[in-house]
C-alpha positions in Angstrom: -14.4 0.8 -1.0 -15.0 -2.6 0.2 -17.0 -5.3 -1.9 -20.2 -6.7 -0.4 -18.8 -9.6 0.8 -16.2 -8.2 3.2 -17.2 -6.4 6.3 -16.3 -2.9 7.1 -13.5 -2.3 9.3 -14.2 0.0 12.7 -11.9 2.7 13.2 -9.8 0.7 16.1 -9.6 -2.3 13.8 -7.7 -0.3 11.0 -5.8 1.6 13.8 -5.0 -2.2 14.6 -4.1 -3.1 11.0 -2.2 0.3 10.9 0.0 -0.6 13.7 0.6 -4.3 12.5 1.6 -3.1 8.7 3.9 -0.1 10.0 6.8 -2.4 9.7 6.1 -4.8 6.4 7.8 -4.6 3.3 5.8 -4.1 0.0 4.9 -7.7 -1.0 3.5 -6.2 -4.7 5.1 -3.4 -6.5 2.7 -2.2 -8.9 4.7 -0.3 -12.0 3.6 2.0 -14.9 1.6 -0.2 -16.7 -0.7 -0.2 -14.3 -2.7 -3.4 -12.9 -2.5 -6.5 -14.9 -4.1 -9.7 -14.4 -0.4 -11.4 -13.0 -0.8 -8.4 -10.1 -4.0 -9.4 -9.2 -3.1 -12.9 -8.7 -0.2 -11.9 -7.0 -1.8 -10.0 -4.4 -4.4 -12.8 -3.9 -1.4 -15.1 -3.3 0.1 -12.9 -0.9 -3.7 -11.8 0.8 -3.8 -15.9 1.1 -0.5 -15.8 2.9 -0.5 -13.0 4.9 -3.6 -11.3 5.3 -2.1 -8.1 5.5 -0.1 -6.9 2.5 1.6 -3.6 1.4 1.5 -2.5 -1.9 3.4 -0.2 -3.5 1.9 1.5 -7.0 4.6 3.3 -8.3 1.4 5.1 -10.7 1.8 8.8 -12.4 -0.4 10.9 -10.4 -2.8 10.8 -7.6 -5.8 9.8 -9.3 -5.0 7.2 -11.4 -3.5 5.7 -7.8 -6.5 6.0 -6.4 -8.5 3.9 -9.3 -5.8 1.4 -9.3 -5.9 0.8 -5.0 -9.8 0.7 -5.3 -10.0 -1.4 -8.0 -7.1 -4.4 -6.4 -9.6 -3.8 -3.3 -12.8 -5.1 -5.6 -10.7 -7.5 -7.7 -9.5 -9.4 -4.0 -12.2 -9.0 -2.4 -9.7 -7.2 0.1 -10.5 -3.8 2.0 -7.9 -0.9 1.2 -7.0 0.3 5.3 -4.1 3.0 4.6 -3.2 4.7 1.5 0.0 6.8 1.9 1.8 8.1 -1.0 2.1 5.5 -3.2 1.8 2.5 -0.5 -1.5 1.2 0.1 -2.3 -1.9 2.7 -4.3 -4.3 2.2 -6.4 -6.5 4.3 -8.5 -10.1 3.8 -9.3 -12.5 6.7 -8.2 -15.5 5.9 -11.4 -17.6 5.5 -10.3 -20.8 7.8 -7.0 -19.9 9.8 -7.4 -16.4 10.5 -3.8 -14.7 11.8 -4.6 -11.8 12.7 -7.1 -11.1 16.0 -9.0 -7.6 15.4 -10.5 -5.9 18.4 -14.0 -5.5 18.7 
């Protein structure tokens, strides 16, 4: 679920984003203790980097996944794209160099 302050991605932007993340390595590996305050600031770091960033949350079962993906998404201010299995990408525009060109 996105946060008020980031837009909603069309359906050929996250096919974009899709595409573009097929090939990245996780960049934050999330482990059983869940979501910590060092996590979030490390997928802000790498949101600042990279705009586009795949997590891995290596999380019991499905549901508690789920909370954890949607609430990195609120904490970053970041949109959640794909969740499969236990990867998840991420995406923020990067507020004055922007990277990555979405289609319209």
């Amino acid at each position: 679920m996105p946060s008020p302050n980031t837009p909603t991605l069309n359906l050929a932007q996250r096919k974009h984003l899709r595409r573009l993340g097929h090939d990245r390595k996780a960049i934050v590996l999330i482990g059983q203790a869940g979501i910590s305050p060092t996590v979030i600031a490390e997928l802000e770091r790498a949101l600042n980097d990279h705009e586009l960033v795949k997590v891995k949350a290596r999380v019991g079962d499905r549901d508690a996944r789920a909370e954890i993906l949607t609430t990195l998404a609120a904490s970053t201010r970041s949109e959640l794209v794909q969740r499969v299995g236990n990867v998840a990408l991420f995406y923020r525009r990067h507020r004055s160099k922007p990277g990555i060109v979405l289609p319209d």
